[in-house]
N, C-alpha and C positions, 0 to 999 in steps of 0.2 A: 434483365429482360426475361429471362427465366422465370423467375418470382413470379413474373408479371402474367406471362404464358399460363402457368400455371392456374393461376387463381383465375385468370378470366375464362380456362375449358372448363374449369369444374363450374364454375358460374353457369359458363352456355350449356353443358352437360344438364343440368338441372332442369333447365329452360326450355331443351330440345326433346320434342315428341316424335318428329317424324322429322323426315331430311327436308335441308334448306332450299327452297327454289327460288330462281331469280326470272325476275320478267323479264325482258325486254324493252329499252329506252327506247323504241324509236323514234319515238316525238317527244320530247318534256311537255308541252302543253297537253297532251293527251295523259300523262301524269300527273300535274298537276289538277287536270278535270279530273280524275278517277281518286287522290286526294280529296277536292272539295268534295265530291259524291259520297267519299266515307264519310267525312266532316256529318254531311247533313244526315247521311242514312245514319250514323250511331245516335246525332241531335234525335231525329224522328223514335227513334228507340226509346233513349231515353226517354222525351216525352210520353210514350205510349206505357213504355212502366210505371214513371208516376203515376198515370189515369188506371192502371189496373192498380197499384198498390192504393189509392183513393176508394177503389172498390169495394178493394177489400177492408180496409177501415172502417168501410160503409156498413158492410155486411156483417163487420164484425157486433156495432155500434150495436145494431137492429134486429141481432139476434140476441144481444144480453136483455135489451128492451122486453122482446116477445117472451123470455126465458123469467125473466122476472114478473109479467104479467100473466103468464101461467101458473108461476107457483101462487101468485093470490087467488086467480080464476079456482085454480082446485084445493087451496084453503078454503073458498067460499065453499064450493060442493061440498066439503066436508059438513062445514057448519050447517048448511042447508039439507043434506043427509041428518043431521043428528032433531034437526027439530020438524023433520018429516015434511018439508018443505020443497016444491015443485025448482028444480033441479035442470029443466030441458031449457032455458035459455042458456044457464050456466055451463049447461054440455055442450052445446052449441060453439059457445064463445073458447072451449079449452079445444072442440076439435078442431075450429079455425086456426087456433095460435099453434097447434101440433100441424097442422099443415102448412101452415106460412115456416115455421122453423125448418121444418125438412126442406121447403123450398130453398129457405136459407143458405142451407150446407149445402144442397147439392150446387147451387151457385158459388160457394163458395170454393166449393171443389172443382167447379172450371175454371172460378181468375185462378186457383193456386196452379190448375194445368197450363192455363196462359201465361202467368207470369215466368213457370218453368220452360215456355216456351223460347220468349223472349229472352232469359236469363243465356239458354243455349245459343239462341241463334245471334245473342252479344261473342259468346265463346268463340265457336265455329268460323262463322266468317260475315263480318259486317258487309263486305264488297258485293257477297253474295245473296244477303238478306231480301225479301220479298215485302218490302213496307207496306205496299197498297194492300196485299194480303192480310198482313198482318193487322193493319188499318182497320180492316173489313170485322175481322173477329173480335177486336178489342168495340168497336161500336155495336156489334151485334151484343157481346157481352153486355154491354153498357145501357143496353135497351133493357135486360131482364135485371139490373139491377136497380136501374131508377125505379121498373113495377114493384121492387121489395120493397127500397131503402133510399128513395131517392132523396127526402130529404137529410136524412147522413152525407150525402155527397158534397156536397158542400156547408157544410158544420165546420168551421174551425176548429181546429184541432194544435195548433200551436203558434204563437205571436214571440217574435224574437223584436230586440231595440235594433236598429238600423246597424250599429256602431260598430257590430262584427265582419258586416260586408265593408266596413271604412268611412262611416262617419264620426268616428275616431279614432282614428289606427293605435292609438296608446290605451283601448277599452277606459276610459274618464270615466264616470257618470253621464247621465246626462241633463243639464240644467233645464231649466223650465222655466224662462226669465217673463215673469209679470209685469205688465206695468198700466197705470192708468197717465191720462191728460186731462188738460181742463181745457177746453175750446173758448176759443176768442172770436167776437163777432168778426166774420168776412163772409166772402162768396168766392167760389172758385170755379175754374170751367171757362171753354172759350165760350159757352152758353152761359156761365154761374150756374152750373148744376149744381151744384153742391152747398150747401150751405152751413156755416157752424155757428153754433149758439153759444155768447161770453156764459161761461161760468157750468157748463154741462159736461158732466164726467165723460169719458168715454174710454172704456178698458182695449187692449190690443191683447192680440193673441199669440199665443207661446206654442210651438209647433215642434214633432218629431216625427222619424221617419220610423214605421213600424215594416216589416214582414211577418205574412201568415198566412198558412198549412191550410189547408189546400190553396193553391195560386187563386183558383177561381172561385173563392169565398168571397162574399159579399160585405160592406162595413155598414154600420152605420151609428151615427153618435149616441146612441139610445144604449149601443152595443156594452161601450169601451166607458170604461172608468180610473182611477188611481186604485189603487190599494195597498196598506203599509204592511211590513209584516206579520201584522195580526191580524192579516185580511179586511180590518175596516177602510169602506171606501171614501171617499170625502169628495162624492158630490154636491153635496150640500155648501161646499164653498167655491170648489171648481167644476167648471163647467166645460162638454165636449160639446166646441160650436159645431166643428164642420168636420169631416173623412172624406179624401178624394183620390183617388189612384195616381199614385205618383211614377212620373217616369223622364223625368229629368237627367237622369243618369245615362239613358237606355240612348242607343242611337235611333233615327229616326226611321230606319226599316223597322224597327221592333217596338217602337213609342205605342203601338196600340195593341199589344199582346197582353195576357193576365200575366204579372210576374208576378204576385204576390205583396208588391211594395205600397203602400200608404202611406199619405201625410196624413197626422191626425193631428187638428188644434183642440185648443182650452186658452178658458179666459178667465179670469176673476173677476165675476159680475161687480163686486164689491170691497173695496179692500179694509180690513180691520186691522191695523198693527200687532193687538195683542192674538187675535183670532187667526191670525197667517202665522203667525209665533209659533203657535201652538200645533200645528202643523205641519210647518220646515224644521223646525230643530227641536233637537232634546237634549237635553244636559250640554247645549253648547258642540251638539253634534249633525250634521245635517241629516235630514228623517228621508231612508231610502225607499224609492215608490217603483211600483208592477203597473206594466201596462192592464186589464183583466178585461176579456174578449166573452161577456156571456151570450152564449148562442143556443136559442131552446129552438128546436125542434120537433112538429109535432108528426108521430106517425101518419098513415092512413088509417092502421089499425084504432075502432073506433075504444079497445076497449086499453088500449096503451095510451098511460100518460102522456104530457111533452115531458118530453127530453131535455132538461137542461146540462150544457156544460161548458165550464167555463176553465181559458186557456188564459195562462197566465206569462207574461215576459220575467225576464233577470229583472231584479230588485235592482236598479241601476239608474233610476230618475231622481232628482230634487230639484225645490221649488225655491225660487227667488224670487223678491219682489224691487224694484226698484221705479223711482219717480221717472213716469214719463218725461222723456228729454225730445227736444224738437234739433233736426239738421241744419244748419246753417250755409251749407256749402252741397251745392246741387255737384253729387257723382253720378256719372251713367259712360254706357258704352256703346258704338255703333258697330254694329255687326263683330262684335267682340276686341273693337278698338277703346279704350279709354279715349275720356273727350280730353283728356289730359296731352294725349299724342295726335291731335287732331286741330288742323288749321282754324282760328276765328280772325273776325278784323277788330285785334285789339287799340291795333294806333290805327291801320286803314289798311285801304283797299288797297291790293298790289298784286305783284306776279303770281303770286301762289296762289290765289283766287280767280287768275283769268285777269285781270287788268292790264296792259301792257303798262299804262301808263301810270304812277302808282297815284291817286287821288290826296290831295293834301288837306283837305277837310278833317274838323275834329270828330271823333266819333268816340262817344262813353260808353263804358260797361261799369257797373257798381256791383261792389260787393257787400255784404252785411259787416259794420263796423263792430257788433257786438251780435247777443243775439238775435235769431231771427224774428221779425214781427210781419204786420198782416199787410205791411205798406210802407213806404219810403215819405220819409215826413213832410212837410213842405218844405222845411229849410234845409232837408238833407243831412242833417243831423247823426243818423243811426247808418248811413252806410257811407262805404269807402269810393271816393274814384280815382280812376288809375292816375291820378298823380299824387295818391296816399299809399297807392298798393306796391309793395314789396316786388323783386321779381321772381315769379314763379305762382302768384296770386290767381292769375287769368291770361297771363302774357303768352298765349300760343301761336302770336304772331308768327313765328318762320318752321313752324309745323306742316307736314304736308296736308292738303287734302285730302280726304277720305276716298278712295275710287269705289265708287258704283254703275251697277250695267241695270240699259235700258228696260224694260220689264219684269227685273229681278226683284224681288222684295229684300228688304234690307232691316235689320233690327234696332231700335235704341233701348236701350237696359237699363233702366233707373238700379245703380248700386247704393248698398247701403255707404254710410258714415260715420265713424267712430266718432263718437261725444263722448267725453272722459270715460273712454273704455268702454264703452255701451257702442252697440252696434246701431243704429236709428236709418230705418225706409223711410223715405217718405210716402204719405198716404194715396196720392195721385198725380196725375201726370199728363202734358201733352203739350205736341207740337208745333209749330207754327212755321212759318218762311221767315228770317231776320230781315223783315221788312226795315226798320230802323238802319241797317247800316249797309241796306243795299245801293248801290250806285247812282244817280241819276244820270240817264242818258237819253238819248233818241233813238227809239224809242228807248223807255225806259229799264233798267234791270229789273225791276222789281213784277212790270208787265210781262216780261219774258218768262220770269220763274213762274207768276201765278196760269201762263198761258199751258204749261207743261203739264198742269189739274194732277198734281201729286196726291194720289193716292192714299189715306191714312190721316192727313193733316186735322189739326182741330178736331179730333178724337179726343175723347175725356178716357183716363186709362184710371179708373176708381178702384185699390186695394190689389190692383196685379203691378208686374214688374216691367211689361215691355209689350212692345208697339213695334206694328209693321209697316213701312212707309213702300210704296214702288211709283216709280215715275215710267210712266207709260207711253209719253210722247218720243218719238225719234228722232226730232227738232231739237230735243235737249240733249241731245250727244255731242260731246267738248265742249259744254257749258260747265261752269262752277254754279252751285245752289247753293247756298245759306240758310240755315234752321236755327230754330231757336228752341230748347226744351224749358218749360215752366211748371212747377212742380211744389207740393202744399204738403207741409206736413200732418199731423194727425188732430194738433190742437187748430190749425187752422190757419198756420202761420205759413208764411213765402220761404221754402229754401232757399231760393235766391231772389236779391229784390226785382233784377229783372231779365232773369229768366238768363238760361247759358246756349251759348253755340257755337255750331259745328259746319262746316263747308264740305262740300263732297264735286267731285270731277264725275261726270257723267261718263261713261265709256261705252264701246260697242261693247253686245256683250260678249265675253270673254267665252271664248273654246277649249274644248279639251280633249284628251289626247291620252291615251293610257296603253300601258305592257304591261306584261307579265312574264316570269322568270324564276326559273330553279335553281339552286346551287345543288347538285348531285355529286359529291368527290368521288373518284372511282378508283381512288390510290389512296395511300398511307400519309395522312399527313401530319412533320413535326409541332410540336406547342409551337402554339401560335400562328399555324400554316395556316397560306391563304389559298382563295380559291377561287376560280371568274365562274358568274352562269353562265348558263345556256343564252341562246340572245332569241331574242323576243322580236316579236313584228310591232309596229309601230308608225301612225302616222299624224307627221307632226304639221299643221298648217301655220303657224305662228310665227315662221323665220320670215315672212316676208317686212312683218311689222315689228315684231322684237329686235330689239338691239340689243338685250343681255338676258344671261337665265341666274336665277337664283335657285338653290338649292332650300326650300323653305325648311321643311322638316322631313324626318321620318318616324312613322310609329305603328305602334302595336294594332294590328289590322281589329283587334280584339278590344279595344279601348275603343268606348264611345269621346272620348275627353280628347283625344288626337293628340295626347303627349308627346313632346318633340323628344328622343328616347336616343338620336345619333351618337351621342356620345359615348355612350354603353356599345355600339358597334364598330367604334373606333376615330370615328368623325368623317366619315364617308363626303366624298366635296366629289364636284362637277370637274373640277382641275384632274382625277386622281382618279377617280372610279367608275364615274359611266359615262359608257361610251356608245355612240353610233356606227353601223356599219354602209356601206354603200357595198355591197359585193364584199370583195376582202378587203377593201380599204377602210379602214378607221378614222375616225374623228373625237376626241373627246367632248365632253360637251358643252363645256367650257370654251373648248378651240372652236366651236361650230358656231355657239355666240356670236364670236369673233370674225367669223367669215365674210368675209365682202362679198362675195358672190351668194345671195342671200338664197334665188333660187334652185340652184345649185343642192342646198339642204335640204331640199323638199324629196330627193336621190336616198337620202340616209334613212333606210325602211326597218331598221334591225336597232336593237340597244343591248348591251349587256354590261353587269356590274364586275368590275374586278377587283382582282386583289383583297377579297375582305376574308378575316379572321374568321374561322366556320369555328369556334368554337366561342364568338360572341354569339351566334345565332340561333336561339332556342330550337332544340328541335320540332319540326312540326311545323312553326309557326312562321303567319304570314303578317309581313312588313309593307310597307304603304311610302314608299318617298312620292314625297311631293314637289313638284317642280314647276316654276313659276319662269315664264315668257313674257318680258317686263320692254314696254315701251318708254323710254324713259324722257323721250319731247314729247310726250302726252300726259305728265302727272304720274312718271311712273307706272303706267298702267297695266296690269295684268292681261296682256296680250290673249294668252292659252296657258292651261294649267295643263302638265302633264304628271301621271301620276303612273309610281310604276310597282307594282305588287311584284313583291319573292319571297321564295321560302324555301327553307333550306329542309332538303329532304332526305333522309340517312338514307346512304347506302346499303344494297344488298350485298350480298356474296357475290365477287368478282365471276364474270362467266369465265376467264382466262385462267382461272386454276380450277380443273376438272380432269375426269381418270380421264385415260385412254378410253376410245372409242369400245365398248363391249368388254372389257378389262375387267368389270363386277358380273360377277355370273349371280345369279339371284340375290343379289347387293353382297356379294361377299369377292375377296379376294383374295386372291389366294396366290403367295409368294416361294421362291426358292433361294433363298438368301446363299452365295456363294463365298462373300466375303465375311472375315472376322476379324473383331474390334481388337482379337489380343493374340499373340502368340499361339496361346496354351487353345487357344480357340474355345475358350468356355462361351464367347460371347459373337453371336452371328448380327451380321448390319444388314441393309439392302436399302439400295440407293433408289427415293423414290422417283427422280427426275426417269425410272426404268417401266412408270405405270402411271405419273400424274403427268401433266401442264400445270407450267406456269406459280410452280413454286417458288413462291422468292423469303427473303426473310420474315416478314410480317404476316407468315403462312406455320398456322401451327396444326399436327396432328396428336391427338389422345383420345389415351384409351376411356373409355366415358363412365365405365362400373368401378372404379376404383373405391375404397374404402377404409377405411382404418382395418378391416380382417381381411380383407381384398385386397394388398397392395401392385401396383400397375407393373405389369409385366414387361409389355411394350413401352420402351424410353423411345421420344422421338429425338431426333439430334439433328437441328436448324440450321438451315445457311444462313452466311452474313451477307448474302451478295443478292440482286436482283435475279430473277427467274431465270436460268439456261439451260442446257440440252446436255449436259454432262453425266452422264450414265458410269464413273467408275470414281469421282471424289470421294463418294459417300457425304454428301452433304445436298439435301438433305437425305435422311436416310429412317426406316425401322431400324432396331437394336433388343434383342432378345436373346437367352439364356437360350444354349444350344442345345442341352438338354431335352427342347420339349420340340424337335425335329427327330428328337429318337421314336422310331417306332414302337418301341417297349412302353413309352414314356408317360406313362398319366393322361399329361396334357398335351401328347399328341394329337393333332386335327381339332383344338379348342377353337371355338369363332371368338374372338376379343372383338366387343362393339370397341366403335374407333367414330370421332367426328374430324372432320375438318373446320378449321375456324379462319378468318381473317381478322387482323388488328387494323385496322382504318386509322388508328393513330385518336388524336386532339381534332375531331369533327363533333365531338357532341358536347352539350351542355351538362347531359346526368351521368353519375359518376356509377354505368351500366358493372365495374366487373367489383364494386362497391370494399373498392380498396383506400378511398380516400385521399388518393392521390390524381394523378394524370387521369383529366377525363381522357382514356382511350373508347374507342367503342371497336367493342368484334362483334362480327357478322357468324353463323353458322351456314358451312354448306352442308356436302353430304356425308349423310351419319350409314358409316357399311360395317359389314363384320371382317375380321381380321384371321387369315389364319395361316399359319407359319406349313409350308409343305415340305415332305422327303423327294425331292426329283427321283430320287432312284426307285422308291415305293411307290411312285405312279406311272413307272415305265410299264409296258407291257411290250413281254417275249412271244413272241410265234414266227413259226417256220416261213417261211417264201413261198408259196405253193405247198405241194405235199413234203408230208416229212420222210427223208431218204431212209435208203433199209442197206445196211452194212452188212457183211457175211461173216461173220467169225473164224478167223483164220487158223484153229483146231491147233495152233502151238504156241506157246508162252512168249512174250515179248516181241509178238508180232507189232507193228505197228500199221494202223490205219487213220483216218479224221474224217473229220466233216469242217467243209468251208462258213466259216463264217461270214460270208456272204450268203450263204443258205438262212440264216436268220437275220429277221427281224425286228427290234429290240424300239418303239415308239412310244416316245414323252407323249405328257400332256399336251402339247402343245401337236400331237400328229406327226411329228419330226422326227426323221427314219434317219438312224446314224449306226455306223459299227462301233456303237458302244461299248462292244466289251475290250476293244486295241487303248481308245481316248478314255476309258473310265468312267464310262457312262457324264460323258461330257464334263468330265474333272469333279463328279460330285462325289465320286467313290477311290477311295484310297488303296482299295486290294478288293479281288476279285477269285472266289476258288468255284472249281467246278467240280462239282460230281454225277457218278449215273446212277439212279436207280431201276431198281430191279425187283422184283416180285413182286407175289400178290393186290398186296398193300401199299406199292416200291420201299419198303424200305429197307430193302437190299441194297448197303453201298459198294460201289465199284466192284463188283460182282464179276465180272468177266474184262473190264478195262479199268484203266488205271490212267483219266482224263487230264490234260494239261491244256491250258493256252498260249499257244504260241503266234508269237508276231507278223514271221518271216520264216515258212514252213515248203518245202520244196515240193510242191504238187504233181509237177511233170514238166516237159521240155517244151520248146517251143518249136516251131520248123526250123531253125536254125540250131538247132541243139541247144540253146540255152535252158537255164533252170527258171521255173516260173515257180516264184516263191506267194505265198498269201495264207493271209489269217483264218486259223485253223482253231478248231478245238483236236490235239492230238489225242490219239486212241492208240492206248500200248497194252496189247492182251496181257492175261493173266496166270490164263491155266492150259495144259496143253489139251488137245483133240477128245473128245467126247462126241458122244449123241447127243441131240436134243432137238426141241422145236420154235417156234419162234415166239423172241423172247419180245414183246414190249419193253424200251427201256426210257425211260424220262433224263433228261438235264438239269439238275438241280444248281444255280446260284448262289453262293453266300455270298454279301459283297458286304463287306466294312465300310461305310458312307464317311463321309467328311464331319461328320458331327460324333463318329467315334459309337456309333450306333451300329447294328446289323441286319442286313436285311435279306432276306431268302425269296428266289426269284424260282420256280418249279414251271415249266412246260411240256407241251403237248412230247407224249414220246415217237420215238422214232425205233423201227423196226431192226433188231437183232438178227437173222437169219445162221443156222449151224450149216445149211449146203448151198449149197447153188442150183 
């Protein structure tokens, strides 16, 4: 533990600038807000530095531009100088380029003063940042920079391959798969839009995802080419059809922001086998291709060139060519369900559709018996019916229905299809009502469906991926619908001969209900400690109609992809970990499912997660469970979703370990250590339970200057027990060399910086004291100065009033005193005690007194000859008794003389407990030779 102590003060020592402060929880939501608020004020920052470092690239660009069309401007004058030739246009044109450069720099010396701006107020304090401020001068900036350089601004300036942000997480290449077809005569469309002609090439296009420098560069296919490593490009056999800002990845708050991301296709107008040869490989090696981004740019300046320059990707493409392959088997997804997990009526109509009664009519679906063509023959020849088909073919009979809400829009996804290893889309696509295997009733099913005028239907979806259907009638809620998707591939041929489908339950739409919640530990906790939040407000309307909750996922609130990630947190369930509260009573939410008394639940306003492992939980970051409110005699139906955000927030420095109130006098403190660690007393301790709170084991102090030539003076010496009130264990305690409470001593009155630190235990994910072991995390509190004190060299001696005047009793061994009650001898601390009887409160080992005398006083015992006594006979009482009391005895010297009055002082030596000496000298008191 020690080891551990150690390595992680000198960590925090390094770390710490000024002492630690702790806010105040009083609400976690109001912490959490002031979290999100850093979140966005540092996003905003960010942002705001890219656009000043864009700037400045701008300015940089646009001054080597004007620097280079100046040195030709006054080569010309030269040459024009030498053949006596009129000269005033070309002066003209060099004084413009000297004044547009100065303008330059001076521009550019205010982004470098902004972007130092920004750099600081990252440093300083994000919480406290002025963004609309700072907003204000990065656009005013931005205004005098577009008048230099605007077209610089957005010039690309660097193109990376997608595959670094994870479009290959194992950096692959990336291939560039070619392919052509040959179209067969058909039509396609619920109009026949489309038409394909036997025997007509037609190439598809090969697509990657680029990024580029600056976000808000512009593409365009004229742009972007291939180029191999000897920079030739080989447009001449591939071609850039299309660029379009891609944001697939992004969630839908951010889908319309410049990120920087691009699809960019190519196609190969023409394919030549020996001529594509020549191309993709070399010696039997595949030939590695550069995305290359040229982007010229022309000044304002009329007498500067355009500016070409061209940014180039990793060498990390190759090109493949392979025959056009057509799909056979229509895949897609509805609102990110496979139609594979999704109810059709393979044999018939029945419960799972809405039928009570199940229909016993036959009803076909066919498959392609081999591959696909443009029609199903008349004898039926080339495809399968389900009494040829395998099971798993088409059989989704006792699949659930798909649940969808009344005016929601809902998606179908044409996926691609593996043909011998080849990935194959189909070319287009679209929807219809599975009029075929709807019901006949009175009125009719199929009347019903088309009366609900679904939105999207008979839509031709040509070369995109997916289609939005929404049923907008309210009449269709706890109906079954039936869809049929049909879908052509590229030569022209039928995915499926007749088309595939999908059924969906109509629901009301679905509700929802959200929390939010902190996990803050405010103790030490062991590997693997767990921790409950804070409980969150919450209102949930769904128990009236749910009969069960499902725990769907939980994920990275940072992932647009909603990765289900529980497992990594330890598998967090509704049985185990969150709970509702009603006042103090709890409910798990699992058991509240369960409740019979349905309204009753609508009482439970509060949730909170318990018991999870805080060192699965990133720091920082916010998590998203999702929770589903499931009607389950409605088709399963997602009643309310609630959804409940937390995030696990590191602890600060405990408020419960802090000095005594006013205990640091200008942040220092200042100790009297009475005890010692050893016999010989080389080594003084002080117990700090005598000046802190709430010390308990996982509370370290050290001295923070330590170094290899500086080795640490102060040893701290830790308790094993939790925080208590015990002021004489010496645990926990200072520990320091007695020597340097000597007054003589060097390093007496040295201040030793000292911080206080807390171990929070296994709460974090990074491994802050980066010993590779236990993520511990310590907190820093406050960082004071340390300094070891003499109690007896900070006493101060004076009299009680005036100082008395003694008479000199003119014969040898007279005896007189002074009471020591006549002096007053006060600590640091103001604390008036007969010091010199107790030993100046046990700090002093011996005590000698002397008087001085003369001039200078260093006349000793000049006329008495001082002792101290305990228990000294003063005088009697009214009863004759002796009244005895502490004295300084005064036992003359020399017999009777003349003289005048002698000033005489009290001099103190006193031997302190640390084997040191200390000389105490006061105010004198008056000698008199008469009366």
């Amino acid at each position: 533990m020690n080891k551990k102590f150690l390595s992680a003060i000198l960590f925090g020592a390094l770390m710490v600038t000024s002492t630690g402060t702790f806010v105040s929880c009083k609400d976690y939501d109001d912490d959490i807000k002031n979290l999100q608020e850093q979140i966005d004020k540092k996003a905003a920052l960010t942002d705001l530095t890219t656009q000043v470092s864009a700037m400045q690239a701008a300015l940089d660009a646009a001054k080597t531009s004007a620097t280079d069309a100046l040195a030709k401007a006054e080569e010309a004058k030269k040459a024009a100088e030498a053949t006596g030739s009129d000269i005033t246009d070309i002066q003209k044109t060099i004084d413009s380029l000297m004044t547009k450069i100065k303008s330059l720099e001076d521009a550019t010396i205010d982004v470098e003063a902004l972007k130092a701006e920004l750099k600081q107020t990252i440093a300083d304090s994000i919480k406290d940042a002025d963004i609309d401020g700072l907003k204000k001068k990065v656009e005013d900036q931005l205004t005098v920079v577009k008048s230099l350089a605007g077209g610089y601004l957005t010039m690309v300036t660097e193109i990376d391959l997608w595959y670094k942000g994870g479009q290959d997480a194992n950096l692959n290449p990336i291939v560039l798969n070619f392919s052509n077809v040959t179209e067969q005569d058909n039509k396609f469309g619920p109009k026949d839009e489309i038409t394909f002609t036997k025997g007509k090439d037609v190439p598809t296009d090969a697509e990657v995802i680029v990024r580029v420098v600056p976000a808000n560069a512009e593409l365009t296919p004229e742009m972007i080419s291939l180029i191999n490593g000897l920079g030739e490009d080989i447009t001449d056999q591939v071609t850039t059809t299309s660029v379009e800002r891609y944001s697939e990845l992004l969630t839908k708050s951010r889908a319309t922001t410049e990120t920087g991301l691009w699809k960019v296709k190519f196609n190969l107008p023409k394919y030549d086998k020996d001529a594509f040869a020549k191309i993709a490989e070399k010696d039997a090696k595949d030939i590695l291709y550069a995305l290359a981004v040229n982007d010229i740019t022309v000044d304002a300046t009329e007498t500067e060139a355009a500016v070409a320059h061209t940014a180039v990707s990793d060498y990390a493409v190759t090109l493949n060519y392979a025959q056009g392959k057509s799909a056979a088997m229509l895949n897609f997804a509805v609102n990110g369900t496979e139609v594979a997990d999704i109810h059709n009526r393979y044999a018939h109509a029945g419960e799972a559709d809405g039928i009570t009664t199940p229909s016993t009519s036959t009803i076909e679906d066919y498959i392609w018996s081999g591959d696909a063509a443009t029609a199903i023959n008349g004898d039926k020849t080339n495809v399968t019916a389900k009494s040829g088909q395998t099971k798993g073919n088409d059989d989704r009979q006792d699949q659930p229905s798909l649940n969808v809400e009344v005016g929601k829009a809902f998606s179908v996804e044409i996926l691609s299809t593996d043909v011998d290893g080849t990935k194959v889309t189909p070319r287009a696509f679209y929807v219809t009502l599975d009029r075929t295997h709807a019901v006949e009733s009175n009125p009719s099913e199929i009347n019903a469906w088309e009366s609900y005028k679904v939105e999207g239907l008979n839509t031709l979806v040509d070369k995109a991926s997916k289609l939005s259907l929404t049923i907008p009638a309210d009449a269709a809620k706890g109906d079954y619908i039936g869809f049929r998707v049909y879908a052509v591939n590229y030569d022209g041929t039928l995915v499926d001969p007749d088309g595939r489908a999908f059924y969906v339950y109509v629901a009301e739409q679905t509700t929802s209900a959200t929390a939010s919640v902190m996990f803050k530990p405010d103790t030490h906790l062991d590997e693997n400690g767990v921790w409950t939040s804070d409980k969150g407000a919450i209102t949930a309307t769904g128990w009236t109609a749910a009969t069960e909750a499902k725990l769907v996922k939980i994920y990275d609130s940072a992932d647009s992809k909603k990765t289900d990630i529980n497992s990594k947190l330890g598998n967090l369930t509704l049985e185990d970990n969150f709970v509702l509260y009603k006042g103090n009573a709890e409910k798990t939410f699992a058991a509240a499912a369960d409740e019979t008394n349905r309204t009753e639940l609508a009482k439970y306003t509060k949730i909170a997660i318990k018991d999870v492992v805080m060192n699965k939980l990133e720091d920082g970051k916010t998590y998203v469970a999702v929770i589903n409110m499931i009607n389950a005699s409605a088709n399963n139906t997602v009643v309310e979703t609630v959804t409940v955000s937390f995030t696990k927030v590191l602890p600060t420095f405990p408020t419960s370990v802090e000095p005594f109130t006013n205990v640091l006098v200008d942040n220092t403190l200042k100790i009297y250590p009475k005890n010692f660690a050893d016999d010989a007393k080389t080594t003084a301790i002080y117990d700090i339970d005598n000046v802190w709170h709430g010390v308990d084991q996982y509370t370290l102090f050290a001295q923070t200057n330590v170094t290899k030539e500086n080795p640490a003076t102060v040893t701290y010496i830790s308790t094993d027990v939790d925080a208590e009130e015990s002021t004489t264990d010496n645990k926990p305690a200072f520990k320091a060399p007695a020597e340097i409470m000597k007054t003589d001593n060097k390093a007496y009155g040295t201040k030793y910086p000292m911080l206080v630190s807390y171990d929070y235990g296994n709460v974090t994910t990074a491994d802050t004291d980066k010993d590779k072991d236990a993520l511990t995390y310590w907190t820093n509190g406050t960082a004071f100065n340390l300094v070891f004190g003499n109690y007896v060299d900070d006493c101060t001696i004076t009299w009680i009033g005036s100082a008395p005047t003694l008479t000199y009793p003119g014969v040898a061994e007279a005896v007189d005193f002074i009471k020591l009650s006549a002096i007053k001898i006060t600590d640091w601390y103001k604390y008036t005690t007969p010091s010199l009887i107790n030993n100046f409160n046990g700090y002093a080992e011996k005590i000698e007194v002397a008087l001085l005398t003369g001039t200078d006083y260093k006349r000793v015992n000049e006329y008495y000859t001082p002792s101290i006594e305990g228990e000294f006979v003063t005088g009697k009482d009214s009863e004759g008794n002796d009244i005895k009391e502490a004295v300084i005895k005064l036992t003359s010297n020399v017999t009777s003389s003349q003289g005048t009055d002698t000033p005489t002082k009290i001099q103190l030596t006193i031997t302190d407990i640390y084997g040191g000496t200390v000389v105490k000298v006061f105010d004198p008191f008056t000698m008199k030779f008469q009366n």
